[in-house]
C-alpha positions as protocol buffer text, in pm:
chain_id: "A"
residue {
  index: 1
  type: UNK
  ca { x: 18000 y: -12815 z: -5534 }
}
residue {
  index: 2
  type: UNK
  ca { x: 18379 y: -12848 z: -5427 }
}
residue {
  index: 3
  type: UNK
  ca { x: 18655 y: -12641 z: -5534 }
}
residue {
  index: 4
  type: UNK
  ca { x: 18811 y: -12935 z: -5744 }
}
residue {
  index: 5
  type: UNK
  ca { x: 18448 y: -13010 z: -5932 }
}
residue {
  index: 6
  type: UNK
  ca { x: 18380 y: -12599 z: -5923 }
}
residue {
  index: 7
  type: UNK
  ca { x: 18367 y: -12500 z: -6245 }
}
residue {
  index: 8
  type: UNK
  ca { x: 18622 y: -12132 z: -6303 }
}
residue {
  index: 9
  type: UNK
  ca { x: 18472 y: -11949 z: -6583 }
}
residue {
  index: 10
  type: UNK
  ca { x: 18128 y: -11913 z: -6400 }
}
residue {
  index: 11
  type: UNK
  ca { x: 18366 y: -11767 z: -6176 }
}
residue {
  index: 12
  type: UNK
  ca { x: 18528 y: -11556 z: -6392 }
}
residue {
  index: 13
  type: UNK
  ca { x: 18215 y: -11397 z: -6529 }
}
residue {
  index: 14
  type: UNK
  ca { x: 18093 y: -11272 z: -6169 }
}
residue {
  index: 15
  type: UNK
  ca { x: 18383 y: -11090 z: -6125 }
}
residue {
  index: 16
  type: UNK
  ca { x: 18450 y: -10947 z: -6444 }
}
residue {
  index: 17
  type: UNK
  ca { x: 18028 y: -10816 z: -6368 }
}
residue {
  index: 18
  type: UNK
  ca { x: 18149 y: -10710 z: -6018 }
}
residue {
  index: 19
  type: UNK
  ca { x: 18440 y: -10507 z: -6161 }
}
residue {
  index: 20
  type: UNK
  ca { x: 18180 y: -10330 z: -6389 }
}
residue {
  index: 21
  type: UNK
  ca { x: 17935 y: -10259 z: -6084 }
}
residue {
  index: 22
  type: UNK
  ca { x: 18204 y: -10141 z: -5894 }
}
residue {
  index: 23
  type: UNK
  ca { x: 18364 y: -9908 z: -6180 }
}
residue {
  index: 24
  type: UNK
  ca { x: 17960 y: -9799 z: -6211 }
}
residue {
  index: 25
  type: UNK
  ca { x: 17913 y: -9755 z: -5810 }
}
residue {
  index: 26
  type: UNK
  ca { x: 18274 y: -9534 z: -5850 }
}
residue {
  index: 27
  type: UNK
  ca { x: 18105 y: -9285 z: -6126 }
}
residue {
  index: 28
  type: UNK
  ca { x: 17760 y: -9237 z: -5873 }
}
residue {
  index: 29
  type: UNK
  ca { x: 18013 y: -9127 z: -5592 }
}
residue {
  index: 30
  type: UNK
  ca { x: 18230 y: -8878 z: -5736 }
}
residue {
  index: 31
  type: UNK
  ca { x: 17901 y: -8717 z: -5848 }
}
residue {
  index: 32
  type: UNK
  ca { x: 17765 y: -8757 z: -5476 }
}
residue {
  index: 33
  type: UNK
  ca { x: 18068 y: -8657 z: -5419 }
}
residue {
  index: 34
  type: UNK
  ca { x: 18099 y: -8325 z: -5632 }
}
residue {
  index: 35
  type: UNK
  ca { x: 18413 y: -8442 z: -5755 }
}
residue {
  index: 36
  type: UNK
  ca { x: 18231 y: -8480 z: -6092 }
}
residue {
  index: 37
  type: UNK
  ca { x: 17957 y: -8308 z: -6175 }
}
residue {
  index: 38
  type: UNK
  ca { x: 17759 y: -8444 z: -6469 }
}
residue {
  index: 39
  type: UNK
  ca { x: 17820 y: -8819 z: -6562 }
}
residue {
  index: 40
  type: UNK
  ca { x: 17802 y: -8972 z: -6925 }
}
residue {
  index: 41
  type: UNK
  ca { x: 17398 y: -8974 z: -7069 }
}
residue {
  index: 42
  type: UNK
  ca { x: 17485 y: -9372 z: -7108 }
}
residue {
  index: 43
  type: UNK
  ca { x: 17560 y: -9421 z: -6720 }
}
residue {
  index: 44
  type: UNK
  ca { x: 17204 y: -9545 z: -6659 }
}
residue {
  index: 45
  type: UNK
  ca { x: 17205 y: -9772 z: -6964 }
}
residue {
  index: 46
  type: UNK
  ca { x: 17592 y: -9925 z: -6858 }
}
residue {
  index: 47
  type: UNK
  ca { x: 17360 y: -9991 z: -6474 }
}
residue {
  index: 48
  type: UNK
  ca { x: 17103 y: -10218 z: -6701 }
}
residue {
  index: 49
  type: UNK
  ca { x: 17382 y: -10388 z: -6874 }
}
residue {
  index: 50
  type: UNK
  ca { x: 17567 y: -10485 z: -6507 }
}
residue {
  index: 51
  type: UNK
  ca { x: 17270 y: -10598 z: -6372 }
}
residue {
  index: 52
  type: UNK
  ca { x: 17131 y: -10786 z: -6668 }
}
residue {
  index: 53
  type: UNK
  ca { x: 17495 y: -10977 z: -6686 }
}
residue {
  index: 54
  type: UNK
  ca { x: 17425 y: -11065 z: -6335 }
}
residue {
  index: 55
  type: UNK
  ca { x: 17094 y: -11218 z: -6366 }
}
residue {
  index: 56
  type: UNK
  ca { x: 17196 y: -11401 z: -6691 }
}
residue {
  index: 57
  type: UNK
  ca { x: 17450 y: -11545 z: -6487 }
}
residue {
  index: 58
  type: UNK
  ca { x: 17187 y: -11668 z: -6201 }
}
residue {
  index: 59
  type: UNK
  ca { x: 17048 y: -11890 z: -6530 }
}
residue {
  index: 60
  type: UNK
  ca { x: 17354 y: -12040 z: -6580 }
}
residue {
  index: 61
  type: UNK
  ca { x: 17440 y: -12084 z: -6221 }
}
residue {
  index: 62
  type: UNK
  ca { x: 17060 y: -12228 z: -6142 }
}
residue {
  index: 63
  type: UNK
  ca { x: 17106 y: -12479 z: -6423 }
}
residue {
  index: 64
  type: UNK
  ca { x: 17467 y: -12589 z: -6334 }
}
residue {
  index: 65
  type: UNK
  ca { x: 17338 y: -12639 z: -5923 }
}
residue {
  index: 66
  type: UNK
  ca { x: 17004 y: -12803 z: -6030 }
}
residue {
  index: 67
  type: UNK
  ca { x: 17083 y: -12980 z: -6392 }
}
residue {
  index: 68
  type: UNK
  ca { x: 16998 y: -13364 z: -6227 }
}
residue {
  index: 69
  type: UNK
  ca { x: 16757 y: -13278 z: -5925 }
}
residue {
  index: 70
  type: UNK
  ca { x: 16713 y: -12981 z: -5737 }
}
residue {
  index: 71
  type: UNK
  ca { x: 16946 y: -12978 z: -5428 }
}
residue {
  index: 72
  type: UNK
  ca { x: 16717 y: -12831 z: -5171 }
}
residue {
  index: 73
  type: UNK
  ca { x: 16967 y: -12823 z: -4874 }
}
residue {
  index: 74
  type: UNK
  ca { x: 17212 y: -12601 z: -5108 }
}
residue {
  index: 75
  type: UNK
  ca { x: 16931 y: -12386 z: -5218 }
}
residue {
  index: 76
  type: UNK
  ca { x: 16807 y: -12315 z: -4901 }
}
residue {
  index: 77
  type: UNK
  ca { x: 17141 y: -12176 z: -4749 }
}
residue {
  index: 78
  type: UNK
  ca { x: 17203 y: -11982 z: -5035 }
}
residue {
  index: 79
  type: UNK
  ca { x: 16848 y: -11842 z: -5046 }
}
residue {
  index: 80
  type: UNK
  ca { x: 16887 y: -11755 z: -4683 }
}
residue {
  index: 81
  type: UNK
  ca { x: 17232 y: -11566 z: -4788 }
}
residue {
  index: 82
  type: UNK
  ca { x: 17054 y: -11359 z: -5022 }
}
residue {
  index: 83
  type: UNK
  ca { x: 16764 y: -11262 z: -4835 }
}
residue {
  index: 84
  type: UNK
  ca { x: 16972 y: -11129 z: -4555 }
}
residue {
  index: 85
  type: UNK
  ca { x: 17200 y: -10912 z: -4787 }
}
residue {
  index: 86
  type: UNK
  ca { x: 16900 y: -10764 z: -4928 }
}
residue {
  index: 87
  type: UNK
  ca { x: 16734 y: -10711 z: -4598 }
}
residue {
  index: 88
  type: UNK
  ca { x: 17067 y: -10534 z: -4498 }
}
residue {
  index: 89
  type: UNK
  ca { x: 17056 y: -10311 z: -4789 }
}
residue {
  index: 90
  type: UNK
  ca { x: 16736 y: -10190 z: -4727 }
}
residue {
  index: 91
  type: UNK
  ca { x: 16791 y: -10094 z: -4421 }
}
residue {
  index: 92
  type: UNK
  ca { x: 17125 y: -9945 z: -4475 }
}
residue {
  index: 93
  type: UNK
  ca { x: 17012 y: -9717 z: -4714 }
}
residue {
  index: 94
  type: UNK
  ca { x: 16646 y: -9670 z: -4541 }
}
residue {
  index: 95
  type: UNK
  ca { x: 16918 y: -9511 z: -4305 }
}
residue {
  index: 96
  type: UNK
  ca { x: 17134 y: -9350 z: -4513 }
}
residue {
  index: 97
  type: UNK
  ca { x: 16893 y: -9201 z: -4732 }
}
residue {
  index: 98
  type: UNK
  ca { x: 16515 y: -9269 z: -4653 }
}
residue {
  index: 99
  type: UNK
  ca { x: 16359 y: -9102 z: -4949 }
}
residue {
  index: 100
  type: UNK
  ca { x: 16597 y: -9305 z: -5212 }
}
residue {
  index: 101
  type: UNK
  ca { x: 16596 y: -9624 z: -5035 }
}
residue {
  index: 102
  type: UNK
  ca { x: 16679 y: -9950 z: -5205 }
}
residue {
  index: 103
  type: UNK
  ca { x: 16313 y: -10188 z: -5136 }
}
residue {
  index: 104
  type: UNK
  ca { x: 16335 y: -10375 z: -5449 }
}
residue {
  index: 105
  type: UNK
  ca { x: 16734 y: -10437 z: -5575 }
}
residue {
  index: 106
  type: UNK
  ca { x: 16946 y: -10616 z: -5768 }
}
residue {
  index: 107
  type: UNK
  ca { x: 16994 y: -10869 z: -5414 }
}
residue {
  index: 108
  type: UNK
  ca { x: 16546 y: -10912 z: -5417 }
}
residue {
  index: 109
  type: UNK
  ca { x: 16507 y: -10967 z: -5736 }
}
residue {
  index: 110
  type: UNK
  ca { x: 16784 y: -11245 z: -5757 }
}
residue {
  index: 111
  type: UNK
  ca { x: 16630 y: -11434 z: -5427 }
}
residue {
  index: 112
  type: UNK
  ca { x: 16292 y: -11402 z: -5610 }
}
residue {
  index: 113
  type: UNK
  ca { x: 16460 y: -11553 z: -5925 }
}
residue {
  index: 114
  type: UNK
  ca { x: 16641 y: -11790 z: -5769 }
}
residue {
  index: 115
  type: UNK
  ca { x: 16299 y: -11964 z: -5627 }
}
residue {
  index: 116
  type: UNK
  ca { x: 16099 y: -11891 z: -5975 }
}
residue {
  index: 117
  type: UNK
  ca { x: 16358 y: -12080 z: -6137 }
}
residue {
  index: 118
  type: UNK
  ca { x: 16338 y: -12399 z: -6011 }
}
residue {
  index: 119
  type: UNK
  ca { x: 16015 y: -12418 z: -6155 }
}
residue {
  index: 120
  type: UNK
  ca { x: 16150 y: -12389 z: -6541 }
}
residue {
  index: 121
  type: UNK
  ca { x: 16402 y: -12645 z: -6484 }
}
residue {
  index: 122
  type: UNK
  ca { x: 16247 y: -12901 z: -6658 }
}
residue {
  index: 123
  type: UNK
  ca { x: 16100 y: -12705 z: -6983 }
}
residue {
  index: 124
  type: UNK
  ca { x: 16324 y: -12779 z: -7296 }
}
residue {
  index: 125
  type: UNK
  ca { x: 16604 y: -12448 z: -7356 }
}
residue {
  index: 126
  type: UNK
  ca { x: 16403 y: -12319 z: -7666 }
}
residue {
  index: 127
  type: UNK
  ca { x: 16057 y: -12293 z: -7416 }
}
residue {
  index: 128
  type: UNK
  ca { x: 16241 y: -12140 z: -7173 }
}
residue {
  index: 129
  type: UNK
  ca { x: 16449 y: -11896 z: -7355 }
}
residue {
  index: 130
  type: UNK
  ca { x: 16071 y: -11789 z: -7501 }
}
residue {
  index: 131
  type: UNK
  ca { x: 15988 y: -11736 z: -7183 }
}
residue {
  index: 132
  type: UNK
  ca { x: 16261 y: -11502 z: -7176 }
}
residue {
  index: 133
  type: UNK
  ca { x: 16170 y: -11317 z: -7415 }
}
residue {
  index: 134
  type: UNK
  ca { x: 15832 y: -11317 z: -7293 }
}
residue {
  index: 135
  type: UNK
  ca { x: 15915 y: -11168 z: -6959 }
}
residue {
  index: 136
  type: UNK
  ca { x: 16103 y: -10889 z: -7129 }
}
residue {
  index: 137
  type: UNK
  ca { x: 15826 y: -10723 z: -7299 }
}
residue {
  index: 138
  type: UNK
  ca { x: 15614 y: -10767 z: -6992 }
}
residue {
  index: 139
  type: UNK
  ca { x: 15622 y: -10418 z: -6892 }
}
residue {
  index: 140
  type: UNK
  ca { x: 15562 y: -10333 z: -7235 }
}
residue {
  index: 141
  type: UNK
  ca { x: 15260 y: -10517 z: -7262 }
}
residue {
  index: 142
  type: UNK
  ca { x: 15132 y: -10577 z: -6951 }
}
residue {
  index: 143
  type: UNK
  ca { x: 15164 y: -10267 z: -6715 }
}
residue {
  index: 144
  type: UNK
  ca { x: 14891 y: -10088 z: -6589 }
}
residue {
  index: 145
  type: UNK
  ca { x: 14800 y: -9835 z: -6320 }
}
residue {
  index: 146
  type: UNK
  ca { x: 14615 y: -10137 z: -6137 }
}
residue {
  index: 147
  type: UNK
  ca { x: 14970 y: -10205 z: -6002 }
}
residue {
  index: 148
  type: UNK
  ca { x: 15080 y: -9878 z: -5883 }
}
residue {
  index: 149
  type: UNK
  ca { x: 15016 y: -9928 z: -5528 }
}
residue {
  index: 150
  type: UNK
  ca { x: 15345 y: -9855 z: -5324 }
}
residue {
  index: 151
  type: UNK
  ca { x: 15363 y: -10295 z: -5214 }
}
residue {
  index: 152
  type: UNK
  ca { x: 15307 y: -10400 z: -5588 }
}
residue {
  index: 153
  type: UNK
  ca { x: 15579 y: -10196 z: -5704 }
}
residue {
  index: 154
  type: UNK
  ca { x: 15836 y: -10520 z: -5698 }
}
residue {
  index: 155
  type: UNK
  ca { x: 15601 y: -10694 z: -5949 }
}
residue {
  index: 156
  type: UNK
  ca { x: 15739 y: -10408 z: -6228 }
}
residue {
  index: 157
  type: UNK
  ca { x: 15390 y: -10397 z: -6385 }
}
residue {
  index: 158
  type: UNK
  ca { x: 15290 y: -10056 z: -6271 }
}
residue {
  index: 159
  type: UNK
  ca { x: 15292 y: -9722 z: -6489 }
}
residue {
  index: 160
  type: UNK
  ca { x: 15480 y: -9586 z: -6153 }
}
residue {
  index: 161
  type: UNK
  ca { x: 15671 y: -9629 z: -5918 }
}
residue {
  index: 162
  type: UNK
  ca { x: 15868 y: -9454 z: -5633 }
}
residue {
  index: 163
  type: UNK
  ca { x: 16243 y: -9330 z: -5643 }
}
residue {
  index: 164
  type: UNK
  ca { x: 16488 y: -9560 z: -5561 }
}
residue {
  index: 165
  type: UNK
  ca { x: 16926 y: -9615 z: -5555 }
}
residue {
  index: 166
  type: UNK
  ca { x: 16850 y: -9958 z: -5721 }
}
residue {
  index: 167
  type: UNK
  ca { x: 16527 y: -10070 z: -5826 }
}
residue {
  index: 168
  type: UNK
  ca { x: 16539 y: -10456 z: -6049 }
}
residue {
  index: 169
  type: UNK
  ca { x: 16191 y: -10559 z: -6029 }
}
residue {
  index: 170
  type: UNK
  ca { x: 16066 y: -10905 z: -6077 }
}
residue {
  index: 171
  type: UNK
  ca { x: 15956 y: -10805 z: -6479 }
}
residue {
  index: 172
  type: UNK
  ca { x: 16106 y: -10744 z: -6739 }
}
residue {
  index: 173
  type: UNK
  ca { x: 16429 y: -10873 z: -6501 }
}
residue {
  index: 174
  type: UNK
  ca { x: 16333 y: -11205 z: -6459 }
}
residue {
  index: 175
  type: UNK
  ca { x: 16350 y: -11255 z: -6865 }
}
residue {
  index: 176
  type: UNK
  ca { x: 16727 y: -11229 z: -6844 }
}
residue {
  index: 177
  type: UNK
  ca { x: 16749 y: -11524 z: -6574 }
}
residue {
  index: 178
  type: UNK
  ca { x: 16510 y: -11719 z: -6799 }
}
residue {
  index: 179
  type: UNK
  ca { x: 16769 y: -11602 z: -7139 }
}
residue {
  index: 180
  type: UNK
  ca { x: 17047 y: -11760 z: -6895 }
}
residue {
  index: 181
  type: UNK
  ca { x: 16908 y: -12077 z: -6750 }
}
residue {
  index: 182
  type: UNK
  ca { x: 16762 y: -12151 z: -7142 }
}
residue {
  index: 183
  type: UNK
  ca { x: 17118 y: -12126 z: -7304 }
}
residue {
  index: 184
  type: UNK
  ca { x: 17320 y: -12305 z: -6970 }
}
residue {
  index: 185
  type: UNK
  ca { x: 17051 y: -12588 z: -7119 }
}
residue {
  index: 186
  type: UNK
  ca { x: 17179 y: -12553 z: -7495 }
}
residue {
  index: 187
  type: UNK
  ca { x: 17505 y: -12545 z: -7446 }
}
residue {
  index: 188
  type: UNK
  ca { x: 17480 y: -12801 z: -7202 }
}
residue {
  index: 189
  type: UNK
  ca { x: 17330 y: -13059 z: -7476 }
}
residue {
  index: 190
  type: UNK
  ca { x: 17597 y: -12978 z: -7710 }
}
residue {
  index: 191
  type: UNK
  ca { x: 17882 y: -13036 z: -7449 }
}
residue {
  index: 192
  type: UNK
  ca { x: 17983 y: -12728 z: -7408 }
}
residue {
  index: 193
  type: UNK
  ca { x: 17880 y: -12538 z: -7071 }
}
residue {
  index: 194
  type: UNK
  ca { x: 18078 y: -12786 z: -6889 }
}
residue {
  index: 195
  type: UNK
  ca { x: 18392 y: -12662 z: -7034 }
}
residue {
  index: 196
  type: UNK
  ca { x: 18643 y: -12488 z: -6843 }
}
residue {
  index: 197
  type: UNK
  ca { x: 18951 y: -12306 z: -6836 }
}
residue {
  index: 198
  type: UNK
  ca { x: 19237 y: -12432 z: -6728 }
}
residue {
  index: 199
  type: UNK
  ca { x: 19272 y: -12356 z: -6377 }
}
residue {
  index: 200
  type: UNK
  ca { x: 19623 y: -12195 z: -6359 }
}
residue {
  index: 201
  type: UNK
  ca { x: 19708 y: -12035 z: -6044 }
}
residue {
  index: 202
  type: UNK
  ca { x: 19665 y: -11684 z: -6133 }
}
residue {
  index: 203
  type: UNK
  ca { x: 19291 y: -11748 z: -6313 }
}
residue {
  index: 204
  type: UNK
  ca { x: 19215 y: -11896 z: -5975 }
}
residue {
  index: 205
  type: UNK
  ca { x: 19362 y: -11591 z: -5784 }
}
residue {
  index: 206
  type: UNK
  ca { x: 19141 y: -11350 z: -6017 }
}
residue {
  index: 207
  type: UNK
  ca { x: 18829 y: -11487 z: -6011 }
}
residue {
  index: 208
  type: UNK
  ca { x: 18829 y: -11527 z: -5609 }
}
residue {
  index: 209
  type: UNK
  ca { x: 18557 y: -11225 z: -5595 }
}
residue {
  index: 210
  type: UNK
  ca { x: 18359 y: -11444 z: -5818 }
}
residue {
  index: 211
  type: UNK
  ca { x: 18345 y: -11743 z: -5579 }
}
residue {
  index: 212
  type: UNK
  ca { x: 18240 y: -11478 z: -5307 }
}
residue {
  index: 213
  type: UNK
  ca { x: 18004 y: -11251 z: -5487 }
}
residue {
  index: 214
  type: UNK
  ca { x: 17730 y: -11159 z: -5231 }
}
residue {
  index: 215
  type: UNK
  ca { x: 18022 y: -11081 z: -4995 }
}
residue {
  index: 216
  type: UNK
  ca { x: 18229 y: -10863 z: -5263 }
}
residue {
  index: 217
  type: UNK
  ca { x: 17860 y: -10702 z: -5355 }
}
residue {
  index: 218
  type: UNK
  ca { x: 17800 y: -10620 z: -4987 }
}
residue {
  index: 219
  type: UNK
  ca { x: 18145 y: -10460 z: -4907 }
}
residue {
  index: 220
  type: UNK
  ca { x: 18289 y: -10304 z: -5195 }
}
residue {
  index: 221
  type: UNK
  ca { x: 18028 y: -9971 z: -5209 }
}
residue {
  index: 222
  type: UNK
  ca { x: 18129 y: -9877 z: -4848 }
}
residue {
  index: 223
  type: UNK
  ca { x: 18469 y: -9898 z: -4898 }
}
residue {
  index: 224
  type: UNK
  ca { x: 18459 y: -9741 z: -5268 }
}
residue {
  index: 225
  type: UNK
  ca { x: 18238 y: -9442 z: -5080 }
}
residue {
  index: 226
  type: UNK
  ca { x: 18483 y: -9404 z: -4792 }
}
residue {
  index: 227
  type: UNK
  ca { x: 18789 y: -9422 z: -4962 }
}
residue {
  index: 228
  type: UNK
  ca { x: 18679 y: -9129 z: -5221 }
}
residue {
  index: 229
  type: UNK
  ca { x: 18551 y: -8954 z: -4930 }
}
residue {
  index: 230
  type: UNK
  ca { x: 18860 y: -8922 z: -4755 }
}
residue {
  index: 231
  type: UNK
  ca { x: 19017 y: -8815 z: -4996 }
}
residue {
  index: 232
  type: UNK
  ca { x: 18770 y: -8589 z: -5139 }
}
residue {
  index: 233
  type: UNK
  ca { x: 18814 y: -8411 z: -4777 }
}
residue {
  index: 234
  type: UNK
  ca { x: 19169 y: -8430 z: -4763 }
}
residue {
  index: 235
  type: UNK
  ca { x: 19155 y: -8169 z: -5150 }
}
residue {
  index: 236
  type: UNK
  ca { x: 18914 y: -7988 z: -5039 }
}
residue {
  index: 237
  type: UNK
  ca { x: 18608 y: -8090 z: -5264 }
}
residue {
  index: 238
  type: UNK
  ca { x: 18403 y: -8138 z: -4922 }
}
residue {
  index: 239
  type: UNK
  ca { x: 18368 y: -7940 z: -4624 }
}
């Protein structure tokens, strides 16, 4: 899509989600950190929340690239994107930190969703947004110990599963993509998803993090770690 047919808020959204993963990334350091020592019980929960946002969003964003045919070229490149940023975090933190290594993250389960979805493009919004639902409560009605083995663990049907930095498996996450691409579909009947704001200079400025999400994604824990660990050194919190 060009920048003059791009649409902003879509835009908007990813960054306002990337300011919230990055606010959430900030709390996990200065407790790696011992800067802080005991974060709020509803830390986990606010991780759910981020990454839901972010897979609604894939909805919306599958729906908006696809709506009239599925533009394979586009898909492909972006795929390929994807796949390599989650390759590099696994093996980053397979590095960093082998026995809390990221094998199944937010990054795998949005390349996974991003192929699944081009198979619901074509179902009306209500069916998919059922689906949805449907997806959700997977783990809830579907898991079983027949899925525990370590290279099913992605599916998210098993009753276990091992430790992990970021784990987003295909179920119950896929549901949220589903919730997204079914109500980019509604609102897209009723006129409405293809509404924009109006693309003032500064709106443009703010949601540039937006337009380069994967990038933003890959970059900003590094430099959130390192910054708080040089300072962390420089008062003394670490040796």
């Amino acid at each position: 899509m060009s920048s003059s047919r791009r649409l902003l808020w879509p835009d908007l959204a990813r960054t306002i989600a990337l300011l919230a993963m990055a606010s959430f990334h900030f709390g996990i350091d200065l407790q790696m950190l011992s800067i802080v020592q005991v974060l709020p019980a509803w830390w986990p929960d606010y991780a759910r929340a981020i990454a839901g946002s972010f897979l609604f969003l894939v909805g919306i964003s599958l729906w908006l690239a696809n709506a009239g045919r599925i533009r394979w070229p586009a898909n492909l490149k972006r795929l390929a994107m994807i796949v390599a940023g989650a390759a590099a975090v696994t093996g980053v933190t397979y590095l960093a930190m082998p026995g809390y290594y990221v094998y199944f993250g937010i990054l795998h389960s949005i390349a996974i969703a991003s192929v699944l979805g081009l198979a619901f493009l074509r179902l009306p919004a209500i069916a998919t947004m059922a689906l949805g639902l449907l997806a959700l409560m997977m783990p809830f009605l579907f898991a079983t110990p027949l899925m525990n083995a370590p290279w099913l663990w992605w599916v998210g049907l098993s009753t276990q599963w091992g430790s992990a930095m970021d784990f987003v498996p295909v179920f119950p996450w896929f549901g949220m993509v589903l919730l997204g691409l079914g109500c980019a579909k509604l609102a897209d009947r009723f006129g409405l998803l293809r509404q924009d704001l109006p693309k003032t200079g500064w709106l443009h400025a703010v949601s540039w993090p937006g337009r380069h999400s994967l990038a933003v994604y890959l970059i900003h824990q590094p430099v959130i770690y390192g910054l708080l660990w040089l300072w962390a050194r420089q008062k003394g919190y670490i040796g």
